[in-house]
C-alpha positions in Angstrom: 19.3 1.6 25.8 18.0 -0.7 23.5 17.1 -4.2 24.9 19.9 -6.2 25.6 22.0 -3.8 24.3 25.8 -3.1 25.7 27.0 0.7 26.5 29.8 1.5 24.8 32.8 3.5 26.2 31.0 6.7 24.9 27.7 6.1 26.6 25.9 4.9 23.4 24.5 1.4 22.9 26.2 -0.9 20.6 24.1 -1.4 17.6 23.0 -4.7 17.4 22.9 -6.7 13.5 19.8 -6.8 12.2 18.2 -10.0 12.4 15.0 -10.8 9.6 12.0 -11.9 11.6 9.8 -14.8 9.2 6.1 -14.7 10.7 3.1 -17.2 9.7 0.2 -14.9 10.0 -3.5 -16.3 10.2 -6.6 -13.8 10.2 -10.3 -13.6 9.6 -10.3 -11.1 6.4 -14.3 -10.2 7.5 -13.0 -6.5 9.3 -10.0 -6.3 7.0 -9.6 -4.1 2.9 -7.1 -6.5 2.3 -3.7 -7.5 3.3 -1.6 -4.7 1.6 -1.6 -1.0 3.2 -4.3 1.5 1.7 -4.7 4.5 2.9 -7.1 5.1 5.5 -8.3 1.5 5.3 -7.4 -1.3 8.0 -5.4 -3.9 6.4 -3.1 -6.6 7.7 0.1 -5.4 6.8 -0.3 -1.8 8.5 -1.9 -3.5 11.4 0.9 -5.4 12.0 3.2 -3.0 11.5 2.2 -0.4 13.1 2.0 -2.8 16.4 5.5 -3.4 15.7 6.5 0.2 16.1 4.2 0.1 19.6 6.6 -2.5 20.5 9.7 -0.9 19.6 9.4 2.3 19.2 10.0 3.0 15.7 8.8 2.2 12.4 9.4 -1.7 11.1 8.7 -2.4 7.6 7.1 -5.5 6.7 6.9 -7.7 3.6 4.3 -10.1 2.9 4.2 -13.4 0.7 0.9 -13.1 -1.3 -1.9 -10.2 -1.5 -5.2 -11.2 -0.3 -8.4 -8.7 -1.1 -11.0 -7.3 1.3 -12.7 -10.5 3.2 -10.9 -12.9 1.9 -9.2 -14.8 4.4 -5.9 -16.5 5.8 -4.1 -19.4 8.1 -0.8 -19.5 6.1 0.2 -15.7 5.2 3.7 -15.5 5.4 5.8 -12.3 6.7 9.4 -10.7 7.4 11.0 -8.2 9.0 14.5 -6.9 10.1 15.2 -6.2 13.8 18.1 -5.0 15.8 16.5 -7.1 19.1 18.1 -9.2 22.0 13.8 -10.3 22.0 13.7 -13.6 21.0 11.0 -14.8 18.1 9.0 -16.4 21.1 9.0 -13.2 22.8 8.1 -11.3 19.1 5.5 -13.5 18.4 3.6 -13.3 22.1 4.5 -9.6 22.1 2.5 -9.0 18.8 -0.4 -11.6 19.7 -0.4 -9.3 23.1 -1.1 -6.0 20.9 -2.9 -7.3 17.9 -7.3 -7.4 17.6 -8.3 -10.9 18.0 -8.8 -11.5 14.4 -5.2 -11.8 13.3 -2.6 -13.7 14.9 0.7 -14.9 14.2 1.3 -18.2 14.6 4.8 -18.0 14.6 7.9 -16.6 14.5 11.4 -17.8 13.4 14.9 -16.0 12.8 15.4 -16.9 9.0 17.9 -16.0 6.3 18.7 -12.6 5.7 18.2 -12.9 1.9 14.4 -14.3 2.4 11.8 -12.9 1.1 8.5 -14.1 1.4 7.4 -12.6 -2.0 9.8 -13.4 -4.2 11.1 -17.0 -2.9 7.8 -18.7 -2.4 7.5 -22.3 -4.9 3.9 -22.4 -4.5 1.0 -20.5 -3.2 -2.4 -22.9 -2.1 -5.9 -21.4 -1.8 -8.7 -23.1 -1.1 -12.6 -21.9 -1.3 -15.0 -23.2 0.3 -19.1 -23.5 -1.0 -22.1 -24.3 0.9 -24.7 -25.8 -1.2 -26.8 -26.6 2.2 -30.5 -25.9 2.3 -30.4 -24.0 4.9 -26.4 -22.5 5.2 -25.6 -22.3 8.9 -25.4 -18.7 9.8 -22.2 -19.5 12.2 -20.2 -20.2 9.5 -21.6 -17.7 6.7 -18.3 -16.0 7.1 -15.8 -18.3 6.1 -18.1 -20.0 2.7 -19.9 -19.0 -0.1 -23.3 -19.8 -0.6 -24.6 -22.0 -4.0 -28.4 -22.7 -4.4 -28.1 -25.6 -6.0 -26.6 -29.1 -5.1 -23.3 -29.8 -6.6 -21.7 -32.1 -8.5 -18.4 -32.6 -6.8 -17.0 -35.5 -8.9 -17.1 -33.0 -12.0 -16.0 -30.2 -10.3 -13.0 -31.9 -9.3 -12.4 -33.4 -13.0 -12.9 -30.0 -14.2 -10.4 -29.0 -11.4 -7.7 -31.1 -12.9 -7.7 -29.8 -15.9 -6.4 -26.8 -14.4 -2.7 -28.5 -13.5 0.1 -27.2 -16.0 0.7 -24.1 -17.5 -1.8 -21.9 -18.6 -2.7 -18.4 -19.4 -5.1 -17.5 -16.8 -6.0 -13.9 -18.7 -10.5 -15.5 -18.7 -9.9 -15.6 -15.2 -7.9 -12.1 -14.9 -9.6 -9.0 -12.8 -9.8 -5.8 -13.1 -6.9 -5.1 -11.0 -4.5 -7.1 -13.1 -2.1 -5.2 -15.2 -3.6 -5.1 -18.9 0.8 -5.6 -19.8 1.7 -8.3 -17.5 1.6 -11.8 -18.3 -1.0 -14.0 -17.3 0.3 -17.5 -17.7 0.8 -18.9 -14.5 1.6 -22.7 -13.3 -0.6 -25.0 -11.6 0.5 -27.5 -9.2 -2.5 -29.0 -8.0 -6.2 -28.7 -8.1 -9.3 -30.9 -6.9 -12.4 -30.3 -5.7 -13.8 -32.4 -2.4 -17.2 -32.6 -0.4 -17.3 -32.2 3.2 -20.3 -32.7 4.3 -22.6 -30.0 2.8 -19.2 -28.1 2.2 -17.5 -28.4 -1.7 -13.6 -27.4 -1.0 -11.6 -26.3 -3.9 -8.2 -26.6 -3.7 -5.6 -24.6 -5.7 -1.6 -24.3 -5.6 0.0 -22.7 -8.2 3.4 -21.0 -8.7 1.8 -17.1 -8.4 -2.3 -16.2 -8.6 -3.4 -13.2 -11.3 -5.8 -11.0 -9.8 -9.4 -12.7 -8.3 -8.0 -15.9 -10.2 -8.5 -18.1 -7.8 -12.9 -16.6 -7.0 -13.6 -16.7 -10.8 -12.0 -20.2 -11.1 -14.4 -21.2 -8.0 -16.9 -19.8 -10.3 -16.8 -21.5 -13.0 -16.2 -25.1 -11.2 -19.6 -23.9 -9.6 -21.1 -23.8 -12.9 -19.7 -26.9 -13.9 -21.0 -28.7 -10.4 -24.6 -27.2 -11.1 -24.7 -28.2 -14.9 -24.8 -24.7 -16.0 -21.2 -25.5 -17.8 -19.6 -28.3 -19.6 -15.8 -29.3 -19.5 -15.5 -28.2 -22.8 -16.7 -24.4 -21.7 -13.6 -24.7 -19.6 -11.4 -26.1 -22.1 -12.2 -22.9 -24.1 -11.3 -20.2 -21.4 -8.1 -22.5 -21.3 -7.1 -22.3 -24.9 -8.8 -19.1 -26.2 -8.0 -16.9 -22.9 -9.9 -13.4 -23.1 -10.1 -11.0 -19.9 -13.3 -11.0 -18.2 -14.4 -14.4 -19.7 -14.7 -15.6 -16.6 -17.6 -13.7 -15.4 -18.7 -15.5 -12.5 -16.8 -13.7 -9.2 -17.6 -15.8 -5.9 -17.6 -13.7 -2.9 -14.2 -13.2 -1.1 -15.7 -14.4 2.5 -15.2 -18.4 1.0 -11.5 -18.3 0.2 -8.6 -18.7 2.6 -4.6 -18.5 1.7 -3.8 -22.2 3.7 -0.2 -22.3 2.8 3.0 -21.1 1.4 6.0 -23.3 0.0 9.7 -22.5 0.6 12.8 -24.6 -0.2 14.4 -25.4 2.6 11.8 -25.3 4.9 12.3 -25.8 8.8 10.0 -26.8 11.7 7.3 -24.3 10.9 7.7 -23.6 6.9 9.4 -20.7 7.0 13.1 -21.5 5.7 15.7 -22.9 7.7 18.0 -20.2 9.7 21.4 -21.6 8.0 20.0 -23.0 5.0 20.3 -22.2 1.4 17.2 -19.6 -0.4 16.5 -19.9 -4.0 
C-alpha cells in the first residue's frame, strides 16, 4: 500500500490526487555537467530524480526553472514535481537531503499550484559572478570566483552595468549553444557591479538569460574594470549585436543562480498553494 493510502473494498489502495511538489535547490556546480539530464553525465536534474524514485519506488519527473552549465553554480534553482504522497513537503525535503551527495541540497519544499511551472512562470531570473582580482586569490574559495590579474575598476564596471537595464538584443553575448533562429532580445531588470573586499560581484536579473549571457557579460565588464574597454565598446555590442562579439567567456566556477521571481510568492518564493499563477 502506498503511504497513507486507504484499501479499498477490492484490496487495492485508493489512488491518492497528485500533488506538485515546488523545491528551492542549492548546489556547488564543481562535480556537476550541468543542471539538465545528459546522458551518461551527472547532472542535477537526474540526481534528483533518480533519488526521488529511491524514495518512492518509481520514476518522478522533474522540471527545473533555469539551465545552468557544467560548474556553474546555484542557491536559488527552483524545481517541481507531481506526487500521489500522504509524505509531507517536510518529510520530502529531509527524505531527499537524507539520499542526496553533500553538494546539492534542497532547501525547501512546498505544496504549490498545480498549474506551476518553474520554467515557464518565472518574472525574473538573478545571477551573479563573482571575480577575484586578489594578489594572491585564496585557494579556499577558488571554486566559487574567477580569477582577474589586474585590479578593477568597480565604479565603471557598475556604470557599464547599468547600461545593461532595458531591452536589448543580447545576440554579442550569445554562445554557441544558442539557437542560430531564436530571438535574442531579452529584458534586463537590474544590473550593478559591487566590491567586496578583494571580491567584484556582478549582479544580473533579467526576464530569461541566452546561452553563456550572463559569463561573456562578466567578461566584458572585466575589460571595462581593467581599461582594456570603454563604455562606448559596450554601447556597440548593444546597438550593432553580432554572435560571438562578445569573445571574452569567464569561467563557469564564478557564477551562481541566487534567485528566481514568481508572482504570488509565499513564505519561501515558491508561489502560494491557493494563489493565482501567471
Amino acid at each position: 500500500m502506498r503511504p497513507g493510502g486507504q484499501a479499498e473494498s477490492e484490496g487495492r489502495a485508493a489512488p491518492r490526487p497528485l500533488m506538485r511538489v515546488g523545491l528551492i535547490i542549492a548546489y556547488d556546480g564543481t562535480r556537476f555537467h550541468g543542471s539538465q539530464t545528459q546522458a551518461d553525465c551527472r547532472t542535477v536534474h537526474s540526481e534528483i530524480e533518480r533519488k526521488l524514485e529511491t524514495i518512492y519506488g518509481r520514476r518522478v519527473r522533474l522540471s527545473l526553472a533555469s539551465r545552468t552549465d557544467a560548474g556553474v553554480h546555484a542557491k536559488g534553482q527552483v524545481g517541481a514535481f507531481d506526487i500521489d504522497t500522504s509524505h509531507s513537503c517536510e518529510t520530502i525535503r529531509d527524505a531527499l537531503n537524507h539520499n542526496l551527495d553533500d553538494d546539492v541540497r534542497v532547501l525547501a519544499a512546498e505544496h504549490v499550484p498545480e498549474r506551476f511551472d518553474p520554467r515557464r512562470n518565472a518574472l525574473a531570473r538573478e545571477y551573479v559572478y563573482t571575480v577575484t582580482d586578489a594578489a594572491v586569490p585564496s585557494p579556499l574559495t577558488r571554486a566559487f570566483e574567477g580569477p582577474v590579474r589586474a585590479h578593477l575598476d568597480h565604479a565603471a564596471m557598475d556604470r557599464a552595468a547599468r547600461m545593461l537595464e532595458g531591452d536589448h538584443d543580447f545576440r554579442s553575448f550569445a554562445g554557441p549553444a544558442a539557437s542560430s533562429g531564436a530571438s535574442t532580445v531579452r529584458s534586463v531588470h537590474r544590473a550593478a557591479v559591487a566590491r567586496q573586499g578583494t571580491r567584484v560581484k556582478i549582479t544580473v536579473a533579467a526576464n530569461a538569460f541566452v546561452h553563456q549571457q550572463m559569463r561573456r557579460i562578466a567578461g566584458v565588464l572585466v575589460d571595462i574594470g581593467r581599461m582594456g574597454l570603454a563604455l562606448e565598446d559596450l554601447v556597440s555590442l548593444l546597438e550593432h549585436p553580432r554572435r560571438g562579439a562578445a569573445g571574452r567567456l569567464m569561467p563557469a566556477r564564478g557564477l551562481c543562480l541566487t534567485r528566481i521571481d514568481y508572482s504570488s510568492p509565499g513564505e519561501t518564493g515558491l508561489p502560494a498553494h491557493n494563489g493565482p499563477v501567471s
